[in-house]
N, CA, C and O atoms as CSV, one atom per row, in Angstrom:
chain,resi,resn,atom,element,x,y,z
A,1,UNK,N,N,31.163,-14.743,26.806
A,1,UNK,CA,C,29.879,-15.271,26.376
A,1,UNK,C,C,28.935,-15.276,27.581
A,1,UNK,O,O,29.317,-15.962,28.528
A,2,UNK,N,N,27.728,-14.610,27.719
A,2,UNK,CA,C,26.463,-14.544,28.748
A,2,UNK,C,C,26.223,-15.918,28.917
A,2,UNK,O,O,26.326,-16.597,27.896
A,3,UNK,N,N,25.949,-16.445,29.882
A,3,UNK,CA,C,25.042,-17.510,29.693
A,3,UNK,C,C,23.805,-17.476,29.773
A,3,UNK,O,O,23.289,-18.194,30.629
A,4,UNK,N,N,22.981,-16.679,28.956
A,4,UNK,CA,C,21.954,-16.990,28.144
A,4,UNK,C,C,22.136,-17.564,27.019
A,4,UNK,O,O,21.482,-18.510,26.580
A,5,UNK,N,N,23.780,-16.556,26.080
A,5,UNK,CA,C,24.031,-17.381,25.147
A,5,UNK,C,C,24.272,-19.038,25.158
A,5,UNK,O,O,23.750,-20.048,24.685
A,6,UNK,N,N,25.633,-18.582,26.179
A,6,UNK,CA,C,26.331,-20.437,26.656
A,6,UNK,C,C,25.235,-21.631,26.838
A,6,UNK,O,O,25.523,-22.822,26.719
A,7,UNK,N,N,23.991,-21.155,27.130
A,7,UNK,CA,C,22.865,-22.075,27.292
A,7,UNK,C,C,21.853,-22.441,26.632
A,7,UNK,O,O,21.059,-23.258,27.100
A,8,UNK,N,N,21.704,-21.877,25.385
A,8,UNK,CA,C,20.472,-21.249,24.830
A,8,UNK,C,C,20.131,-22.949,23.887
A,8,UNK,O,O,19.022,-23.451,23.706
A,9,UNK,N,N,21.454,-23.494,23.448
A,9,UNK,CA,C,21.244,-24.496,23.139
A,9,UNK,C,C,20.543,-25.855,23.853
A,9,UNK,O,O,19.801,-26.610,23.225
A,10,UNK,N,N,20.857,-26.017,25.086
A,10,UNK,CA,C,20.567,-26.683,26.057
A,10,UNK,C,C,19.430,-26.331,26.733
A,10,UNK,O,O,18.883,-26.969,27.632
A,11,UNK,N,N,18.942,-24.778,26.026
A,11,UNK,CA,C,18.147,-24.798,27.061
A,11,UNK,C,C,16.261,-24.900,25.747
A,11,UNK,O,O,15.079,-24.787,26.074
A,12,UNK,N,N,16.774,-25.095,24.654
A,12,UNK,CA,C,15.885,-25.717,23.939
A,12,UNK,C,C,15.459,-27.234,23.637
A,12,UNK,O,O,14.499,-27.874,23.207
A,13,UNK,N,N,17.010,-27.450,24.220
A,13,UNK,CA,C,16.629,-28.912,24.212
A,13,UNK,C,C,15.746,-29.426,25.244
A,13,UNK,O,O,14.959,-30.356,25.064
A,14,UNK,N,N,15.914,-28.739,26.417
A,14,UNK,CA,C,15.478,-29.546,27.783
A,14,UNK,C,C,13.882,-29.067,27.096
A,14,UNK,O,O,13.189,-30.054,26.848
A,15,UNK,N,N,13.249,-27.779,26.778
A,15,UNK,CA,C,12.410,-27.229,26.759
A,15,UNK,C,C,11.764,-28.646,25.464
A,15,UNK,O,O,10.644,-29.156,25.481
A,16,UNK,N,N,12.659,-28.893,24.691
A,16,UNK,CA,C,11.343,-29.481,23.811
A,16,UNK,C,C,11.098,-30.940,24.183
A,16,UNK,O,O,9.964,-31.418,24.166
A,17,UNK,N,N,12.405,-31.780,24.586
A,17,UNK,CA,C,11.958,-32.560,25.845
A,17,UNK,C,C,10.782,-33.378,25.982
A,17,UNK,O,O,10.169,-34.376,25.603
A,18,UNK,N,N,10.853,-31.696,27.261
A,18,UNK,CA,C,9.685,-31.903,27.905
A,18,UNK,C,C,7.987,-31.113,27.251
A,18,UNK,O,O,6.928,-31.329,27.841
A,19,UNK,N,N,8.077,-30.250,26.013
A,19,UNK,CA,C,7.042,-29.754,25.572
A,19,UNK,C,C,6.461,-31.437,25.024
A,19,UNK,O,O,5.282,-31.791,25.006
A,20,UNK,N,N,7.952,-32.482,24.513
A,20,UNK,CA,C,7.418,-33.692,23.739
A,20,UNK,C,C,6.838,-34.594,24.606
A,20,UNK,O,O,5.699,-34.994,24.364
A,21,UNK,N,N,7.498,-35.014,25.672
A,21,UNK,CA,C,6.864,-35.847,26.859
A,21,UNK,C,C,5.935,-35.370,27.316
A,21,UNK,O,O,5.478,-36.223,28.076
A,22,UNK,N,N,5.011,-34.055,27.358
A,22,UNK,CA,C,3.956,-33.519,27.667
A,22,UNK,C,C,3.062,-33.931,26.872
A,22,UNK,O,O,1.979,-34.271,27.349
A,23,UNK,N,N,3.290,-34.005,25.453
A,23,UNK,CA,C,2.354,-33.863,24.234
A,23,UNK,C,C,2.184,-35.687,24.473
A,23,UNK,O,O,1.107,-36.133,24.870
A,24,UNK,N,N,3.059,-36.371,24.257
A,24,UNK,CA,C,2.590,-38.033,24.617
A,24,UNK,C,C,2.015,-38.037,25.818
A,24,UNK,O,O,0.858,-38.455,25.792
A,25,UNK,N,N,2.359,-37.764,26.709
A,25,UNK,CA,C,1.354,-38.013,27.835
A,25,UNK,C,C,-0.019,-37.021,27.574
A,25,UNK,O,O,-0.795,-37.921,27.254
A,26,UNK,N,N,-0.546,-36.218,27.524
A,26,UNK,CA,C,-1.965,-35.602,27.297
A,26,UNK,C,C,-2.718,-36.034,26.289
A,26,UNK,O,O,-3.946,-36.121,26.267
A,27,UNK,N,N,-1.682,-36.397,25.159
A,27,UNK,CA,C,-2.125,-36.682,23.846
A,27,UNK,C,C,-2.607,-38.059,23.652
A,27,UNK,O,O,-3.340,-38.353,22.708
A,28,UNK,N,N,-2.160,-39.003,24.632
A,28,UNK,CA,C,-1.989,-41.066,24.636
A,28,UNK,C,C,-3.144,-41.217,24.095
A,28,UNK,O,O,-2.862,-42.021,23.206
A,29,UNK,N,N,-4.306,-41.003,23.994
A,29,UNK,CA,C,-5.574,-41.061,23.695
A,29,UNK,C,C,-5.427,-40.798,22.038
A,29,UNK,O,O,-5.295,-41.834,21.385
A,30,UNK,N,N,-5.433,-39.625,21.332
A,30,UNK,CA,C,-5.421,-39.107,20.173
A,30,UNK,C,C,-3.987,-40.205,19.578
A,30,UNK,O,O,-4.038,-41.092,18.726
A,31,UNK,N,N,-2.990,-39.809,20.256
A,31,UNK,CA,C,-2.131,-40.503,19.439
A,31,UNK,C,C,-2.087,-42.188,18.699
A,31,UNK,O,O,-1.842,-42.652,17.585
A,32,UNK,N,N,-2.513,-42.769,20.168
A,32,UNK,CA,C,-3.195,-44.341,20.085
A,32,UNK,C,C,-4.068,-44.120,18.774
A,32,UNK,O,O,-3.525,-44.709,17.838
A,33,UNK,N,N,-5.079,-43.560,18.439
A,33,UNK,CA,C,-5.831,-43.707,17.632
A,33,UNK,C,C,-5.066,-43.201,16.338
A,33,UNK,O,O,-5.128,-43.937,15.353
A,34,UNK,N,N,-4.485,-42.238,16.261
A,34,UNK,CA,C,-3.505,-41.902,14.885
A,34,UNK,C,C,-2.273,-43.346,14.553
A,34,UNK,O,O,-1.776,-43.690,13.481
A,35,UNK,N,N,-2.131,-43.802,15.641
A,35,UNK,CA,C,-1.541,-45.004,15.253
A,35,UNK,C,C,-2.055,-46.241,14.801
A,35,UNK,O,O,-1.520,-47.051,14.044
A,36,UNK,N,N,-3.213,-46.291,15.383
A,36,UNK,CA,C,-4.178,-47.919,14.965
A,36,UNK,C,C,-4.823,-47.218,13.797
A,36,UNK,O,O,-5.103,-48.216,13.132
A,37,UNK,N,N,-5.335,-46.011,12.951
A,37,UNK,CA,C,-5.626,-45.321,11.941
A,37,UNK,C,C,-4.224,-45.677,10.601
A,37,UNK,O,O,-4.278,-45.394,9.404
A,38,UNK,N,N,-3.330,-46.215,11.192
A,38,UNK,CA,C,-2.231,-46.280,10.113
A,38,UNK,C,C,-1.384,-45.001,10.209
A,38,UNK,O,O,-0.723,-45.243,9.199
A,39,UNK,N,N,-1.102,-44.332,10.454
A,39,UNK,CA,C,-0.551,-43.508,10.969
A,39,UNK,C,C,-0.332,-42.224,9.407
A,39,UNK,O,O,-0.344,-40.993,9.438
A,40,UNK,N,N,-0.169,-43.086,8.317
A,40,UNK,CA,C,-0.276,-41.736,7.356
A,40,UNK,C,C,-1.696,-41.627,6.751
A,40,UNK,O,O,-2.471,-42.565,6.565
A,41,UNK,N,N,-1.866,-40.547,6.524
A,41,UNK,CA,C,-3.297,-39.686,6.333
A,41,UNK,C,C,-4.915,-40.108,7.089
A,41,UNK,O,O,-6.054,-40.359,6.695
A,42,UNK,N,N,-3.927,-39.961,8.838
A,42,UNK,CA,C,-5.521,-40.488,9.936
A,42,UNK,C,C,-5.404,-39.073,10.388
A,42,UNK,O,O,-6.529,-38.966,10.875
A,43,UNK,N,N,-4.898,-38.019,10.558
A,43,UNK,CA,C,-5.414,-36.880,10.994
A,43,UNK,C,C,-6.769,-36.299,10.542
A,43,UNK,O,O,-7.491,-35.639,11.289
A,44,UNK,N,N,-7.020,-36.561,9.416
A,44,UNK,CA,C,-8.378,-35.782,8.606
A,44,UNK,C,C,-8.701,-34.546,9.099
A,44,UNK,O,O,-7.792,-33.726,9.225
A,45,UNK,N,N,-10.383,-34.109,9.551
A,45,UNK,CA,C,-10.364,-33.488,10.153
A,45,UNK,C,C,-10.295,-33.074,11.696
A,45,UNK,O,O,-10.090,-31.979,12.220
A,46,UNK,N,N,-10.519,-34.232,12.191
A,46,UNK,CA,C,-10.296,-34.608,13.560
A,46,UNK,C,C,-8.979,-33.417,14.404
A,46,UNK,O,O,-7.804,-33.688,14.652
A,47,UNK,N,N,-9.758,-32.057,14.686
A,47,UNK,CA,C,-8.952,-31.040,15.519
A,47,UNK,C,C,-8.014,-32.054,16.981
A,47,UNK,O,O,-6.901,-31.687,17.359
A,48,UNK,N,N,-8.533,-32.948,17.429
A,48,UNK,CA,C,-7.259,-33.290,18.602
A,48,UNK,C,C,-6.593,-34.067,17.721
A,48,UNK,O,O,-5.627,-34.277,18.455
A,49,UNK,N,N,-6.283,-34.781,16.535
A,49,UNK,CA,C,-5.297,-35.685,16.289
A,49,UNK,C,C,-4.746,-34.236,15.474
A,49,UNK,O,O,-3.530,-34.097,15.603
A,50,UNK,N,N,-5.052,-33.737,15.105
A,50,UNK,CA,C,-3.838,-32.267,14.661
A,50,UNK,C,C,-3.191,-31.286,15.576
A,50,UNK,O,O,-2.265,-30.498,15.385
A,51,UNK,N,N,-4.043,-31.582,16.791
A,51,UNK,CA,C,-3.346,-30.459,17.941
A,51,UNK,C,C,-2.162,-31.415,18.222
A,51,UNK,O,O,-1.014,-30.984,18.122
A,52,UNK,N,N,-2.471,-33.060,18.670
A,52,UNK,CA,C,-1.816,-33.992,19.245
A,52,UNK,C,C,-0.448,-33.688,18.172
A,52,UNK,O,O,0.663,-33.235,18.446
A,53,UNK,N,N,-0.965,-34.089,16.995
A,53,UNK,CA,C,0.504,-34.107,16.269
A,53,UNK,C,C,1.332,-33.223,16.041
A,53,UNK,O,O,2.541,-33.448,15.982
A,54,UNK,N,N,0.705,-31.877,15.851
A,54,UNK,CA,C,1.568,-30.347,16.014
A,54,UNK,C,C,2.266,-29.969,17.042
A,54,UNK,O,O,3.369,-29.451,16.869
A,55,UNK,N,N,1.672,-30.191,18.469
A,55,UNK,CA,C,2.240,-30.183,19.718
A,55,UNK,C,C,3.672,-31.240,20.122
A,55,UNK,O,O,4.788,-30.975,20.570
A,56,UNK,N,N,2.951,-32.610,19.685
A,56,UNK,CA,C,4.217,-33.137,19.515
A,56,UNK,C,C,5.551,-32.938,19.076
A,56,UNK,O,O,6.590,-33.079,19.722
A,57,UNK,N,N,5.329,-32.457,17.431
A,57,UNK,CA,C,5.876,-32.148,16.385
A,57,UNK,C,C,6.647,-30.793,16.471
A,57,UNK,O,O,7.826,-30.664,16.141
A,58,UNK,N,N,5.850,-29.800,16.951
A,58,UNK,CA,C,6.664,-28.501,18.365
A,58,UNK,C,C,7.472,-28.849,18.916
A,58,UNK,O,O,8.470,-28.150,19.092
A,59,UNK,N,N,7.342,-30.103,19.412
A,59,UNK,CA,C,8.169,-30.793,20.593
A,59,UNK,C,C,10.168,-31.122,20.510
A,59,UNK,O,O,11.265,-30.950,21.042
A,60,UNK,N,N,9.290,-31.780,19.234
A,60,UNK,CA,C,10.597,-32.433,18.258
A,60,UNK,C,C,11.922,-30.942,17.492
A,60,UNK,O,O,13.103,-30.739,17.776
A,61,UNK,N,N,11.092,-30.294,16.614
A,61,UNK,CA,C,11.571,-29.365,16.155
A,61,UNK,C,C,12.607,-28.569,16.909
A,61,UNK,O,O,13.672,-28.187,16.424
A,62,UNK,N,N,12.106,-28.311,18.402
A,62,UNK,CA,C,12.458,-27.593,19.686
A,62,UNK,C,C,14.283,-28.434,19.844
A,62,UNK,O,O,15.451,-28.063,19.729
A,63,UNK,N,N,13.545,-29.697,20.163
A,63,UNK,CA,C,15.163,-30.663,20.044
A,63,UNK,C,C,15.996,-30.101,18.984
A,63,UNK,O,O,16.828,-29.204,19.125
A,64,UNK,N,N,15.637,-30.823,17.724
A,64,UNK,CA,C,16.357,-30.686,16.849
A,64,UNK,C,C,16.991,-28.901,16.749
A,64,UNK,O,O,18.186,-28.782,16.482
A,65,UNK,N,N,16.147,-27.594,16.970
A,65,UNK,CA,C,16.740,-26.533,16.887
A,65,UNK,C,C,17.919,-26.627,18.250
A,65,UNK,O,O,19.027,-26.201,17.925
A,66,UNK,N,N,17.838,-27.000,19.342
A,66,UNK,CA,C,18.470,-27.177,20.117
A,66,UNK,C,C,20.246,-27.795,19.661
A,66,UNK,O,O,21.234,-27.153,20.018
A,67,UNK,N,N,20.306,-28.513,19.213
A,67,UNK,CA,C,20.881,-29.501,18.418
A,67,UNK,C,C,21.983,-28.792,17.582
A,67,UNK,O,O,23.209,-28.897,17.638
A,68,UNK,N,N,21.016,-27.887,16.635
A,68,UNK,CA,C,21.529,-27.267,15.535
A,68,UNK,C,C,22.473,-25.996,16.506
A,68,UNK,O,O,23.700,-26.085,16.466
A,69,UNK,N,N,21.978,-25.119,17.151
A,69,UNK,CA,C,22.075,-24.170,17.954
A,69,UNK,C,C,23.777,-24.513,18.765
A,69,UNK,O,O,24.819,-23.912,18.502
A,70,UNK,N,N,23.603,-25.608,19.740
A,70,UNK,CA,C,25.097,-26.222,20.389
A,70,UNK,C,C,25.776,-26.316,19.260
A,70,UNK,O,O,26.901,-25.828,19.371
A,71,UNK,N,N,25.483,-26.851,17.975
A,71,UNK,CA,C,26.384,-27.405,16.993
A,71,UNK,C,C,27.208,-26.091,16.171
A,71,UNK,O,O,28.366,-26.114,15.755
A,72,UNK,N,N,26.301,-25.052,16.093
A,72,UNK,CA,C,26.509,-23.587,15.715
A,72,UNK,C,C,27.333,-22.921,15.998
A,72,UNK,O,O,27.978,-22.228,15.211
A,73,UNK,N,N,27.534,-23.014,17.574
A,73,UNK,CA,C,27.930,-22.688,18.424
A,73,UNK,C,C,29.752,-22.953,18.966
A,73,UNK,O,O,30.535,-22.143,19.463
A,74,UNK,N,N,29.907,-24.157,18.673
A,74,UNK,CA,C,31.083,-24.957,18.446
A,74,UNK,C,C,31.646,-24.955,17.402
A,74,UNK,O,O,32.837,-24.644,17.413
A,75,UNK,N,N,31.117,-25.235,16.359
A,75,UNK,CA,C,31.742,-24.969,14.898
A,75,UNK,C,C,32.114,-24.044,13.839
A,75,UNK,O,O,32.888,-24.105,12.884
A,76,UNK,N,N,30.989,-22.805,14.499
A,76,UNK,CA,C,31.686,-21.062,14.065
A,76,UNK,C,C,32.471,-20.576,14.713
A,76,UNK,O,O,32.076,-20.469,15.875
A,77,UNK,N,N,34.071,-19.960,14.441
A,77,UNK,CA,C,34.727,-19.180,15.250
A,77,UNK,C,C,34.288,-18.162,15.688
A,77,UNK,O,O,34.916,-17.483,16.500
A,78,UNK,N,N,33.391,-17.924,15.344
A,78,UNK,CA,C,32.852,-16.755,16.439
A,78,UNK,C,C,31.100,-16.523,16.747
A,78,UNK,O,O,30.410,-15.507,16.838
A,79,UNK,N,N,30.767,-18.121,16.860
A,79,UNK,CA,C,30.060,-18.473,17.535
A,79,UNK,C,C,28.131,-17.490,17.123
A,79,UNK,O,O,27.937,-16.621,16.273
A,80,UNK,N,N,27.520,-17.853,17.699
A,80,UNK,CA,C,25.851,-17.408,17.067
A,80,UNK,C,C,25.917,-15.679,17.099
A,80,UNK,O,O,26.507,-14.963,17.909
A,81,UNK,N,N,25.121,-15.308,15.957
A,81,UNK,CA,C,24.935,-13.941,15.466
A,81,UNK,C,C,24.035,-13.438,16.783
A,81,UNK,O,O,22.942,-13.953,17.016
A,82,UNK,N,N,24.571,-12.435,17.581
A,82,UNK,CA,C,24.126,-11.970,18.303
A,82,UNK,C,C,22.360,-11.760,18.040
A,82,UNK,O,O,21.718,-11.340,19.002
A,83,UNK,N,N,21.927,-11.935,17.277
A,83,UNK,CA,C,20.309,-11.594,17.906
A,83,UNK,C,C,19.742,-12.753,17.941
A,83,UNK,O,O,18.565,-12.897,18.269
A,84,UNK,N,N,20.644,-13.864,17.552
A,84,UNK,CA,C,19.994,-14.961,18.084
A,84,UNK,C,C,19.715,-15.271,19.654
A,84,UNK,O,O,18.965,-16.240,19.770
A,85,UNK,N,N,20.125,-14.694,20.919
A,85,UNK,CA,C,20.200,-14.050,21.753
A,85,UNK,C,C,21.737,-15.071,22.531
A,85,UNK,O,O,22.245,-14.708,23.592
């Protein structure tokens, strides 16, 4: 196994992380306000509370594929379909 493969899991995790701790910190402004807005249906049209939450939400997904990916990885005998890389 390459370790690109051996890593690929780990290495989405670290990546979304930090894409998520990026998006709260740049975002503290937009997000604060999507939260004191009630938090379901305050995006409207307001382009930074949709960048804020997509970026975030990038963030998360990144984990969770990460997640799925190690778990894939361990639990198929023969491990991720090569073009997953």
């Amino acid at each position: 196994m390459s370790p690109i493969t051996k890593y690929s899991g780990e290495a989405f995790i670290v990546t979304g992380v930090l894409h998520t701790l990026a998006g709260l910190w740049n975002f503290r402004r937009e997000l604060g306000a999507i939260g004191r807005a009630g938090i379901i249906d305050s995006l409207g049209t307001d382009k930074e509370r949709q960048l804020a939450f997509w970026f975030v939400n990038n963030g998360i997904i990144a984990i969770l594929l990460g997640v799925f990916t190690r778990w894939v990885r361990s639990a198929a005998p023969v491990g991720c379909p090569p073009f997953t890389g």
